[in-house]
Structures are given as structure tokens and as C-alpha cells.
N, C-alpha and C positions, 0 to 999 in steps of 0.2 A: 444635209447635216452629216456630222462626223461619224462613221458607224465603230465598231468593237471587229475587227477582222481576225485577232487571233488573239491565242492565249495562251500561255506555255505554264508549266509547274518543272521544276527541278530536286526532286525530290532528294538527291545529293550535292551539297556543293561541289562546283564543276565539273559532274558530270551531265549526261548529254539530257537535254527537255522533254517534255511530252507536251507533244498539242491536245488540247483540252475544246472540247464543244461548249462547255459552259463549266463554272467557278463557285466555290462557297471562299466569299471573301472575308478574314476576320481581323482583327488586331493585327497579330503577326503576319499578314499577307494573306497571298490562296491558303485553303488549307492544305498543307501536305507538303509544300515546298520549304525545300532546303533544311528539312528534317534531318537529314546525316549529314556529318564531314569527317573526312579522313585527315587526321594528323598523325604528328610525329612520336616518337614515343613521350615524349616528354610533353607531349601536348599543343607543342607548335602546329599552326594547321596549316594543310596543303594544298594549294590550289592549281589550276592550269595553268598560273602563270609560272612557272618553275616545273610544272609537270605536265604538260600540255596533254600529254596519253590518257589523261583522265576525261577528256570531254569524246574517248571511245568507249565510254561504258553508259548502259543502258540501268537504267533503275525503276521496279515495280514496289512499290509499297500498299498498301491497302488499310492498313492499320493491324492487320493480322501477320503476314509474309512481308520478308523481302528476298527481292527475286534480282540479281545481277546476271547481267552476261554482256561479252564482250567478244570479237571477233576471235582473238587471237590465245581466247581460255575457256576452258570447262565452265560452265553459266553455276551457279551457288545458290541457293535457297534456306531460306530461316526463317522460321516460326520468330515471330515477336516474343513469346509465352518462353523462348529458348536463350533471350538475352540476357546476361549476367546482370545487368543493371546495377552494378559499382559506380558511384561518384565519381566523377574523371573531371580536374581540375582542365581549363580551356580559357582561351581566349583567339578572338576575332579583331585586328588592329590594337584600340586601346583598352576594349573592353574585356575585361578577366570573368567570368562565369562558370558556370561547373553544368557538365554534361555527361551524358549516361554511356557505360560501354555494351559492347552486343554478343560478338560471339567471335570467338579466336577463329573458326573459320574462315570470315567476312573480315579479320585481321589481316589473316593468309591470304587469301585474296588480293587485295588491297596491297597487300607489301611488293607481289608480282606486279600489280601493275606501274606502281610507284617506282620500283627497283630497288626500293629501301625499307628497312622496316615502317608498320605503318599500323593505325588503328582505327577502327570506325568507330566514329561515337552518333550516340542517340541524342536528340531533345528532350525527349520524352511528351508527353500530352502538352505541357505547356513550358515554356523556356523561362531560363531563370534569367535571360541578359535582359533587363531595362537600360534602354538609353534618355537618360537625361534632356538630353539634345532635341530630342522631338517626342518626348510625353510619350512613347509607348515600350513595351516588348518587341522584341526582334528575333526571329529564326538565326542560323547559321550566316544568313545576307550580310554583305558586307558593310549596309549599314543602315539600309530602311528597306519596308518590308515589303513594298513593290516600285517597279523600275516600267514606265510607258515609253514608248517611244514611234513615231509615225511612217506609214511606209514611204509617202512622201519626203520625209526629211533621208529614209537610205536610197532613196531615186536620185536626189540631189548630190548624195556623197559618190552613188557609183557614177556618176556621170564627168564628177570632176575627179575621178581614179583610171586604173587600167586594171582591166580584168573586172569582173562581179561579187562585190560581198553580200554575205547573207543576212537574213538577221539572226540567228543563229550565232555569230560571233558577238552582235552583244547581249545575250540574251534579258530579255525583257520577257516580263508579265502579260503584258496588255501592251497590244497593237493594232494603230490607228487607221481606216482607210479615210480620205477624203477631204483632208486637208493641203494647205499649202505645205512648203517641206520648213519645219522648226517651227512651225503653228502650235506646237505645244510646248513651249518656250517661255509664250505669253498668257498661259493659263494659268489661276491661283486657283479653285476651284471647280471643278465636273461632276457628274453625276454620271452613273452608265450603269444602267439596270435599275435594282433596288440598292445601290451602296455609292455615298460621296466620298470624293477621294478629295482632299488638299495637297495640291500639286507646290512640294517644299523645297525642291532644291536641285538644279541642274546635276547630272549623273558625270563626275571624272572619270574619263577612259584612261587606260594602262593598257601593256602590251598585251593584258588578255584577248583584245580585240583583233590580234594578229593571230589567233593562233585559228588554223584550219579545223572548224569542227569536224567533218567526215574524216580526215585524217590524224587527227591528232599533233598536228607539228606547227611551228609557226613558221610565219610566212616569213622569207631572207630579206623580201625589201620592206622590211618593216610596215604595209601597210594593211588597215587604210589608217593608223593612228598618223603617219606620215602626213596624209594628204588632212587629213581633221586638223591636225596642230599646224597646218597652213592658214585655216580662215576659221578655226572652232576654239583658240586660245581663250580664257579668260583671265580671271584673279589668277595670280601668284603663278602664272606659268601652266596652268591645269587647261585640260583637254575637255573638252563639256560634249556629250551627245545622250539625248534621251532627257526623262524626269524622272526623279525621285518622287513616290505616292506616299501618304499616309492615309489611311482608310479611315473615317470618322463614324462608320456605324457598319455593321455586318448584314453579310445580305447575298445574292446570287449575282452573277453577272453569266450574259450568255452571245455566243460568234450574234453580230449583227445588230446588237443592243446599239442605242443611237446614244451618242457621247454630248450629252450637254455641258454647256460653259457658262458656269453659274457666275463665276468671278475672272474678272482679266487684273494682270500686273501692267498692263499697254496702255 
């Protein structure tokens, strides 16, 4: 049977993961992930794909502190209790929402690594973006609120590449051991712990997947999105790798939980 091998939270958008031994999964995703994004002043948000140097920064949250540090700058800390918490108009693709700012520190910060001005916004406890699209709230994610994908299906891509990608470059939630590679492709329903997940819609990859996590840069031969949009094209020209989750009840999940398949699309 399938097990639960890893599990990541991103407590910033893109910047770098934390592996996690076990999960409180709710609505919005893990809890804790993708609680910050850095945007622009005006509110345009900023990702590694145009800033690739953001997936060198380390992020601690706890609900009280946040703690950054990054190789190449003095590490920052902030009391929660310290954030200005003004309304800060945002949006993520099409969705406009409004989110919370923190501390012109963690601005300062931020702007150094970016190279441009820059600001960090909060969610705060619960997020104001509902999407329509798929009946729930959503964090900072770019558009549902967990992403699976199998270590099998990254065995299969690094074997039709040159050199070894991680999974790290696409990061995911929840990762699978013990399947065939893109056996979670054909799943519409799972179970892994105490929480059901409805598996809603293959994951579009973009050049974020070329950019080198440990370094922060992308890669010049564009791949592996090169070698994926060789054999992983679908509708309309998109890149497909991984799944889109939707969580239908809250619960724990913990490394080794046995991944049931309640429902197949096959």
C-alpha cells in the first residue's frame, strides 16, 4: 500500500520548506503554510519565479515569532504581538483579497533580498480569499491549498533528464512512496491519516521548477520543465506534474500513514 513519506510546510511563499514529521490539515491546507508573501509596494506579489533568490531564505513561524535568515544576511526576528496589522489590499493571479502588513523591518529585509522595494504581508488566523472554483479558502498558494505528488512519478522524470532534480523544486505538501510513477493522476479521492483529501486537478508547472533550490538561480537549460512539456503536455499547451488536494475534513496526518484510494477517475 501507498505510504505518506514526506511532508513539507512553506510558511512563506517561495521561500525555502520545512519537513515536517506529522501535519494538522485544515481547510486552507497544513496549518501554517504560506502564511506570508512578499510583494511589491503596490501590492503585486513576488514570487521565485522572477526572483529566484527567495527560495534562499529560511522561514520559522510558530504563531508567536518569526524568525528569517538567509546565508548571505543578518537572520531578523518579530514578535507577531509587534505587527502593524493595517489592511493591505493583494491579490494572487485573479483573485484580489486583502492581507495584513508586519513590521518595516521584515519590509527591510525583504527588499535586500528581492533587490527592490518590497513588503511582507500576513494572512492573519484565517484568510479572507475564497475561491469559487473549488468551494473553499485558500492561503497565499497559488491556487489550492495542497499540491501531492509521487516519488515515483520524480524517479521517472529524472531518468528521462540529465543531471538529478529534487523535489524541492516542485514543492509539494504531501509525498507519496510506493506507487507506480503518475499513479496519482488516477486518483479522485484518498484518505491518509485521519483527513480525506479530493484529488481536483492536475498541478501546471512554470519555470518555477527550473529554478535551483540550494542556490537560488535557474537553471540555463531550462530544465526539467523542458523534458516534462516533452511527454507531460495537456489542455491548452500546460505542463501537468503532481495533484491539486482539496481537504474535505480536518484532522492529522503523520511520515508513514498508509495512503488509501477511495475513489479512482481510471
Amino acid at each position: 500500500m501507498p505510504t505518506l513519506s514526506a511532508i513539507y510546510r512553506y510558511p512563506i511563499k517561495s521561500t525555502a520548506g520545512a519537513s515536517l514529521r506529522h501535519a494538522r490539515v485544515e481547510e486552507e491546507g497544513v496549518v501554517g503554510d504560506r502564511r506570508f508573501m512578499v510583494v511589491k509596494p503596490d501590492g503585486t506579489f513576488i514570487t521565485a519565479r522572477t526572483h529566484p533568490g527567495l527560495q534562499r531564505v529560511r522561514a520559522q513561524f510558530d504563531g508567536e515569532r518569526l524568525t528569517l535568515t538567509h546565508d548571505a544576511l543578518p537572520p531578523v526576528d518579530v514578535a507577531r504581538e509587534e505587527f502593524s496589522g493595517h489592511p493591505f489590499d493583494t491579490q494572487v493571479w485573479a483573485d484580489p483579497f486583502t492581507a495584513t502588513t508586519t513590521h518595516t523591518s521584515l519590509d527591510e529585509w525583504f527588499s535586500d533580498v528581492a533587490g527592490e522595494p518590497a513588503r511582507l504581508l500576513w494572512l492573519g488566523e484565517r484568510s479572507s480569499r475564497y475561491r469559487d472554483t473549488i468551494g473553499v479558502r485558500v492561503s497565499f498558494a497559488d491556487g489550492y491549498p495542497l499540491l501531492l505528488i509521487s516519488e515515483a512519478s520524480l524517479e521517472d522524470l529524472n531518468a528521462r533528464t540529465d543531471g538529478t532534480h529534487v523535489m524541492a523544486q516542485f514543492r509539494p505538501n504531501l509525498v507519496v512512496a510506493g506507487t507506480v510513477p503518475y499513479a496519482e493522476d488516477g486518483w479522485k479521492r484518498i484518505r491518509i491519516g485521519e483527513v480525506t483529501f479530493r484529488v481536483d486537478a492536475p498541478c501546471a508547472r512554470c519555470a518555477m521548477v527550473t529554478v535551483d533550490p540550494a542556490r537560488g538561480e535557474k537553471r540555463r537549460d531550462k530544465e526539467p520543465l523542458k523534458t516534462l512539456a516533452s511527454y507531460r503536455r495537456g489542455d491548452k499547451g500546460k505542463v501537468f506534474f503532481g495533484q491539486n488536494l482539496v481537504a474535505e475534513n480536518r484532522g492529522e496526518v503523520r511520515l508513514d500513514d498508509a495512503i488509501e484510494v477511495l475513489e479512482t477517475s481510471r
